[in-house]
C-alpha positions as a printed Julia matrix, in Angstrom:
246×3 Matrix{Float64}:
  77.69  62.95   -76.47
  81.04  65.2    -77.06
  84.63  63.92   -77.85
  88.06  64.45   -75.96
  91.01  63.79   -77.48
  94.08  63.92   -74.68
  97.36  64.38   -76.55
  99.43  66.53   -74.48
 102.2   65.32   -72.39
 106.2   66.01   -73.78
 106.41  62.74   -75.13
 109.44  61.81   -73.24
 110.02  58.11   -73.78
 109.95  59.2    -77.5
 112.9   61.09   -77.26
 114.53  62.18   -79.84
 111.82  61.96   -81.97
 109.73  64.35   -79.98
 112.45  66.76   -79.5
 110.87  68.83   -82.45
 107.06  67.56   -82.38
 104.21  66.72   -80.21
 103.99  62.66   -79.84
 100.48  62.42   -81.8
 102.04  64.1    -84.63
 103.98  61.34   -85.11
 103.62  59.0    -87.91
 101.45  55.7    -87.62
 101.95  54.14   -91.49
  99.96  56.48   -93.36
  98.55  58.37   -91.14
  99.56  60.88   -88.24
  98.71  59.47   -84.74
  96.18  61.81   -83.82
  94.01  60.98   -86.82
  93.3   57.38   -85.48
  91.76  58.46   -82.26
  89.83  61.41   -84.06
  88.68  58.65   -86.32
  87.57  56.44   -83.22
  85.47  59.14   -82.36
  83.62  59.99   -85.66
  83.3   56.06   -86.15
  81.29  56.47   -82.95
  78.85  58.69   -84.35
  80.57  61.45   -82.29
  80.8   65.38   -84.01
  81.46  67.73   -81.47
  85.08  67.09   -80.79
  87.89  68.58   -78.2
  91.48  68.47   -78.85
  93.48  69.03   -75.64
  97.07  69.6    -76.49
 100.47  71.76   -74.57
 104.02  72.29   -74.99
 106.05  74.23   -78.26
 104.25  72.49   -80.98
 100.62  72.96   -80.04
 100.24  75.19   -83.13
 100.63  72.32   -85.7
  97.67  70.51   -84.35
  95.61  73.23   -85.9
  97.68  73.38   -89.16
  97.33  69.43   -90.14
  93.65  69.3    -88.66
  92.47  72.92   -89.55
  88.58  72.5    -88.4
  88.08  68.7    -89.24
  86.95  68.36   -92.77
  89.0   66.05   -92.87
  86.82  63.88   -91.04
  83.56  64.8    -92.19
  83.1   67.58   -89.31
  81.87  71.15   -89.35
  83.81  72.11   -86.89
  87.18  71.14   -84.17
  87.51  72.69   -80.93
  91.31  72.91   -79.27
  92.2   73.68   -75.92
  95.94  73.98   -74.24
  97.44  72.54   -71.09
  99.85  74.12   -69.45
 102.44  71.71   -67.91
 102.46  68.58   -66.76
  99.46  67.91   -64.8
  97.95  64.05   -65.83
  95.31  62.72   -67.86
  92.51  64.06   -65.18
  94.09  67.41   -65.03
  94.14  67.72   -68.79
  90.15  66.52   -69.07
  89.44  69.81   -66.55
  90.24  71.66   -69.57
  87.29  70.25   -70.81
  84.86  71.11   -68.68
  83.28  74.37   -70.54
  83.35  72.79   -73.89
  81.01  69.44   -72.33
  78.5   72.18   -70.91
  77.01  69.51   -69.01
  77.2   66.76   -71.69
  78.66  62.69   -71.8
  81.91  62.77   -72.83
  83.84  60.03   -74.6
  87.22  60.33   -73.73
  90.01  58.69   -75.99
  94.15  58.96   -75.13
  95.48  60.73   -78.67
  98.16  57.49   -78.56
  95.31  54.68   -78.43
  94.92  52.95   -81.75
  92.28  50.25   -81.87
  91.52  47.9    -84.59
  87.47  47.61   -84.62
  84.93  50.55   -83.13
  83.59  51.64   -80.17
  80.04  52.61   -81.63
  78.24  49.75   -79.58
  79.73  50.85   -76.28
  79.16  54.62   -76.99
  75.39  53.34   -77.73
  75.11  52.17   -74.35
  76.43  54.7    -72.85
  74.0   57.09   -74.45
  71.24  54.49   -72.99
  73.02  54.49   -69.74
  71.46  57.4    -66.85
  74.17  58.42   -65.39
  77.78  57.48   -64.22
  80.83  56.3    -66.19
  82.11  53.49   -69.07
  85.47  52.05   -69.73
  86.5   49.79   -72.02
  88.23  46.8    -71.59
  90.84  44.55   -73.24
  91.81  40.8    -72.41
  96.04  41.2    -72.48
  99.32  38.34   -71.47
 101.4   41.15   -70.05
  98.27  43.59   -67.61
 100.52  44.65   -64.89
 101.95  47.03   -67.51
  98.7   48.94   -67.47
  95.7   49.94   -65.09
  93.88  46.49   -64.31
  90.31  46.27   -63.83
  89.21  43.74   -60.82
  85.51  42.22   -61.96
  83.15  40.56   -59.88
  80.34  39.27   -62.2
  78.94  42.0    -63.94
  80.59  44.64   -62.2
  84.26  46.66   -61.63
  85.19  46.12   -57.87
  88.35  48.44   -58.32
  90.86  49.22   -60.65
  94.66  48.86   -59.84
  97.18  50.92   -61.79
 100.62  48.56   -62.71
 100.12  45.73   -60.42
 102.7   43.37   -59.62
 100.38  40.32   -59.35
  97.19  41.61   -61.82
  93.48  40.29   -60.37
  92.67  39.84   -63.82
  93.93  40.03   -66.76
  91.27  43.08   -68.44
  93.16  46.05   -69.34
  91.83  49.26   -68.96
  92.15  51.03   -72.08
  92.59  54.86   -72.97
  88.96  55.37   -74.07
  86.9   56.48   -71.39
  83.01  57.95   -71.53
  81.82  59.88   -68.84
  78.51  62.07   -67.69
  78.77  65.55   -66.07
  79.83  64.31   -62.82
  83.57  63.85   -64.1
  84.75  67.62   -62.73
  83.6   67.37   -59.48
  85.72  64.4    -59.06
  88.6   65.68   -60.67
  88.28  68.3    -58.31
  88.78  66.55   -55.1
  91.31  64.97   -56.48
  94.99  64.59   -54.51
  98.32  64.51   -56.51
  99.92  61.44   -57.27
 103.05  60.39   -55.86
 104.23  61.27   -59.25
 102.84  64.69   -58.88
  99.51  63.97   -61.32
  95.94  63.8    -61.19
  95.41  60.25   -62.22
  92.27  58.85   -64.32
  92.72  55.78   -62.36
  91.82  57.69   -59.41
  88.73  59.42   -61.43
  87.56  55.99   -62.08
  87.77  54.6    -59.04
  85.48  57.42   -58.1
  82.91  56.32   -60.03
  83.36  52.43   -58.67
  83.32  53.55   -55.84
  79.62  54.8    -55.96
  78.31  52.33   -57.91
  78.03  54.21   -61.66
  80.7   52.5    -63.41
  79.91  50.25   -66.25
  82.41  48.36   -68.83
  82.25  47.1    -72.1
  84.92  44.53   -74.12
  86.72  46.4    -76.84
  87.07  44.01   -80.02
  90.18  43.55   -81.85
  93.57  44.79   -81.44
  94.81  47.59   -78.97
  97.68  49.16   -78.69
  99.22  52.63   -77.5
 102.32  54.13   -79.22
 103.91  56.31   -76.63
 106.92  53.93   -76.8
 109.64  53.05   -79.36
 108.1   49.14   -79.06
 104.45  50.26   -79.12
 104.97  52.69   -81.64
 106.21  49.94   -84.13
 103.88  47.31   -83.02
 100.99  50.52   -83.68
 102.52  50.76   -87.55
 103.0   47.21   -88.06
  99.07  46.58   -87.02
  97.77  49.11   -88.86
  99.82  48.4    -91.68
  99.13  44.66   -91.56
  94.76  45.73   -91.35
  95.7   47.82   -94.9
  97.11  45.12   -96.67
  93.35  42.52   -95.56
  91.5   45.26   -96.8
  93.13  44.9    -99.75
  93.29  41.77  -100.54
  89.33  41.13   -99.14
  89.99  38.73   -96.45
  87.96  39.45   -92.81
């Protein structure tokens, strides 16, 4: 399985502070934001790894990552989106480098606290069809919200007003080859996007879409509060390790 890390987009609820970078350059406590998802990924057992990134600063991806020793890898592959297009119109770009591969796709703003490794296992196991994971939140009609009828997704619902349950769908989605041919016949939003809501309820719709529970915190930073509550979590997992306690 390959690895697709989204981080595009002009970062526009960050403004100012994106008025000079790209949003997952942006710091997280220690660390730049795109490490944690790049991290996600190798935790995952994951090597083969896609950046998709746009606008002026694209260039510094490849100056603080260079070709992933960082992280233990041989090599990182980058890619540019023109524009504003959406998630799904940014994973297109990805359809050379998968070459008929899974993918594991992660937003470069989602921080999580424990690993996806199980859920990527599965997926491996898993024939064909799609993954997402999921997250148990107070506040899901902020996010895309996953309907579930026993073991299965009946449909996902992006920003409900009155949530069917209350399972998140997070930004960390795995996928087999089938992916681009549903991006393909997909219709603008009214917001002028391809959404990955959309993509996903695709894959619901025929039956191939599994979830797992992701364990631990969650959080995205593509806002002032979530960037803070991002720092303040990983800064608060730093200072357990330290001190030894679970």
């Amino acid at each position: 399985m390959k690895g697709v890390v989204l981080a595009g987009g002009t970062g526009s609820r960050l403004f100012p502070l994106t008025k000079i970078t790209n949003k997952h350059l942006l710091p997280i406590y220690d660390k730049p934001m795109i490490y944690y998802p790049i991290q996600t990924l190798v935790d995952a057992g994951i090597r083969d790894i896609l950046i998709v990134t746009g606008g002026r600063n694209a260039g510094d991806f490849l100056r603080l990552l260079g070709n992933g020793k960082g992280f233990g890898l041989a090599h990182l592959n980058y890619t540019y989106q023109e524009g504003e297009g959406g998630i799904a119109d940014a994973l297109s770009l990805a359809e050379h480098f998968a070459d008929n591969h899974k993918l594991c796709v992660i937003l470069g703003d989602n921080l999580i606290e424990g690993s996806i490794h199980s859920a990527a296992e599965e997926f491996r196991r898993q024939p064909q069809g799609a993954r997402i994971l999921l997250k148990e939140v107070p506040d899901a009609q902020r996010f895309g919200v996953a309907e579930i009828a026993g073991d299965r997704i009946v449909g996902i619902e992006e920003k409900p007003r009155q949530p069917k349950s209350d399972y998140a769908v997070t930004g960390i989605y795995m996928y087999d080859d089938t992916v681009f041919d549903k991006i393909r016949k997909l219709v603008p939003s009214g917001r002028g996007e391809l959404e990955i809501t959309d993509v996903n309820n695709a894959y619901i719709a025929e039956g191939s879409m599994s979830f797992s529970f992701l364990d631990g915190w969650w959080t995205d930073a593509g806002t002032f509060e979530s960037l803070l509550r991002a720092g303040n979590l990983v800064a608060a997992k730093h200072r357990r390790a330290e001190v030894g306690r679970p």
